[in-house]
N, C-alpha and C positions, 0 to 999 in steps of 0.2 A: 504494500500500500504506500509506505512510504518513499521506496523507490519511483513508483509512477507519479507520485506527488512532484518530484524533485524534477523530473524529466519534463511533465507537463510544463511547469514553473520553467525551466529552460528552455523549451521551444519556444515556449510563449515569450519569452525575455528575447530570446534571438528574433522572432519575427516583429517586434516592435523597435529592436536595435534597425533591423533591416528598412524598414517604416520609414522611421524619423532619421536614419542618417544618410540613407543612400550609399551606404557602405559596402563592398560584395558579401556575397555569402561568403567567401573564403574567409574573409578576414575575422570570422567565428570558428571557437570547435566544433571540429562536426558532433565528438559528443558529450555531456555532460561533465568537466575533469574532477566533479568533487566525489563522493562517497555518501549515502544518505546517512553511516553513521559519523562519518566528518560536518554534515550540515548541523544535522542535531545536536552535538556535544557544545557541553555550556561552555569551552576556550575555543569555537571556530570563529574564524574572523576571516573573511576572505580579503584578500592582499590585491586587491590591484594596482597598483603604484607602477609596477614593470610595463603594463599594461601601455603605458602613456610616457614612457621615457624614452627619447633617442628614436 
């Protein structure tokens, strides 16, 4: 269940990235890179900073 949670949550995230930025699809993972028990844990903190450097 919670795996389809996290997936949903990410497609749905990718096709609004895709929306509003006009970015290719490449420029996303093709698929999800977290873990549904790395989402859930009370120290996850997702890091995107690399994301946007250089």
């Amino acid at each position: 269940m919670i795996e389809e949670v996290l997936l949903d949550g990410f497609e749905a995230g990718v096709n609004f990235c895709l929306r509003e930025t006009n970015l290719p699809l490449r420029t996303f993972p093709e698929h999800c890179p977290y873990l549904s028990d790395d989402a859930i844990a009370d120290n996850f903190l997702c890091d995107t900073r690399q994301d946007w450097e250089g």
